[in-house]
N, C-alpha and C positions, 0 to 999 in steps of 0.2 A: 442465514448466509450473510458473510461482511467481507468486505474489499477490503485492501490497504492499497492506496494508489498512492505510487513514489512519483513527481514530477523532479525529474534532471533536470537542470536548466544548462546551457553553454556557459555558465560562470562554476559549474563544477561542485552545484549546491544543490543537496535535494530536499526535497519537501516531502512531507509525508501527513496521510487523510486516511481518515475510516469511514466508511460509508455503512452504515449497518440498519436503514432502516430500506423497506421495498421498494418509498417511493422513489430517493436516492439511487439508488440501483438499478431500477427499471430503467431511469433516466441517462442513465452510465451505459445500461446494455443500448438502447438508443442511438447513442453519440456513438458508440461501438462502432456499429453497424452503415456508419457515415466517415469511419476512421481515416478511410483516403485520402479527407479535406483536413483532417487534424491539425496540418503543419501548414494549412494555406492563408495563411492570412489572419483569419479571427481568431479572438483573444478565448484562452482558456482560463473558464473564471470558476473560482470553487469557494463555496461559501456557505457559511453558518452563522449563527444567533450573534456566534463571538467576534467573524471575520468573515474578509471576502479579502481573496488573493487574486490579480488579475496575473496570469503570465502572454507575454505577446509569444505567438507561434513562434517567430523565428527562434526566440531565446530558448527553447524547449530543444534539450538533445534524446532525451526517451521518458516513457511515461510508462510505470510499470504496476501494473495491476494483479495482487495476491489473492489469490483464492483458492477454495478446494474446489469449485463451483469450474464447472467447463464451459471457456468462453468461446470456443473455435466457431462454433455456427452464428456468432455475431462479429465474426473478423470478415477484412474481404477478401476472395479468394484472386485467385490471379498469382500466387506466389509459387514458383517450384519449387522453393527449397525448404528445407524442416532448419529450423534457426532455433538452439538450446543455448542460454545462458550458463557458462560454466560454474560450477562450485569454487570458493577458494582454493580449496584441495586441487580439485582439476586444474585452475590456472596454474598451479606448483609443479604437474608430474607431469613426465614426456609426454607429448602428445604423438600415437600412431593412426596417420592417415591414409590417405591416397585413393590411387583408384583401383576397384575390385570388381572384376567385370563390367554391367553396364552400369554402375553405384560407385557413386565416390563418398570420401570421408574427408572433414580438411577441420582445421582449429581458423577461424577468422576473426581475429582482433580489429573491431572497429573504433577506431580515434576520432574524438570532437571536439571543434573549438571549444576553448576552455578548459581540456584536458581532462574530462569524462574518457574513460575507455570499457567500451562491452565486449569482454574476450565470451568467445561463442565459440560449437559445435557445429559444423553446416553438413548435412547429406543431403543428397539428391540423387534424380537420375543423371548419368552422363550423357549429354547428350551426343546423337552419332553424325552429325554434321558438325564439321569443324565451327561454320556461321554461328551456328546455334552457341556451342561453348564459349565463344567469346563474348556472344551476346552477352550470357549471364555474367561473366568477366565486367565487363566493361557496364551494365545497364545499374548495377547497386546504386549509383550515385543520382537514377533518372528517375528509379521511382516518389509517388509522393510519398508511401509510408512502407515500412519493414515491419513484420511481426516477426518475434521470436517466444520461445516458452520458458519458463522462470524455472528454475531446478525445484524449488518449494514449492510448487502450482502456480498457475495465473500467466501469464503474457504481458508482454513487454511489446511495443509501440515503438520504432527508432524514426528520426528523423532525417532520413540520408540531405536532406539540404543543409545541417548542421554539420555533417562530416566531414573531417580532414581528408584523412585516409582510410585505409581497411588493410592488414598484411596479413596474408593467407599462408599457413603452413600446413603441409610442404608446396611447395614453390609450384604452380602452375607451369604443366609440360605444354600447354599448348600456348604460349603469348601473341597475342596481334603482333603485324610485321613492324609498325610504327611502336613498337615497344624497345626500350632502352635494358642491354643484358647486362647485368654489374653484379660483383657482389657486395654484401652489406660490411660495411669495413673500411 
């Protein structure tokens, strides 16, 4: 088994690491499993014989870990929505979404300082109080961390206190009342 873990940084630079030996790995499934606090403050420091790279949390926009190896039982749960990293292909060709019974489908372009952008897939359930749906609406930017899945295998890490924005297509039918109606133009 070997990782390839991408650190984003909000300068719009990514790094890239192999991790191919057990004990590296064990150590990674570890920090995994504590991912919550990824973005909180302490330094993320990755290192060998060659180097040691410190990045400060804040500067991290996402951190993406390749594998064939399934990481989901070391992520933290608490997430309702399934988050898929799209193909270049897929960011190129219409996207068809919406809602379909109690399931929706939506394209969510998330933007980060620095000008990182992770265009994604998001499904979920709908949920059937209105409260509820906003929640999800409005709570992206509250959590400590985002999990999403890598089209190649492996999972990606976002750090919603690094994000600008997020624009969801097609356009949310339900918006809070405090919501400004425009179109883009």
């Amino acid at each position: 088994m070997s990782v390839k873990v991408s650190v984003i940084t909000t300068a719009n630079r990514t790094r890239c690491f192999t991790l191919d030996n057990a004990d590296s790995i064990s150590h990674l499934l570890d920090s995994l499993k504590r991912s919550t606090h990824m973005f909180s403050g302490k330094p993320l420091i990755i290192g060998s014989a060659a180097q040691t790279e410190i990045f400060a949390a804040s500067s991290i926009a996402c951190i993406e870990l390749e594998t064939d190896s399934k990481l989901d039982g070391y992520l933290p749960g608490g997430q309702n929505l399934l988050i898929t990293a799209l193909t270049a292909e897929e960011v190129m060709a219409p996207f068809t979404g919406g809602l379909s019974g109690e399931s929706f489908k939506a394209r969510i372009d998330f933007y980060f300082q620095g000008g990182h952008v992770l265009h994604t897939r998001v499904e979920g359930e709908r949920k059937a109080a209105l409260a509820e749906r906003l929640m999800n609406l409005t709570s992206i930017f509250e959590h400590p961390v985002l999990t999403y899945r890598l089209p190649q295998g492996g999972v990606g890490l976002m750090n919603p206190q690094a994000m600008t924005r997020s624009l969801v297509t097609p356009g949310v039918p339900d918006l809070p009342r405090d919501a400004w109606v425009a179109e883009p133009g």
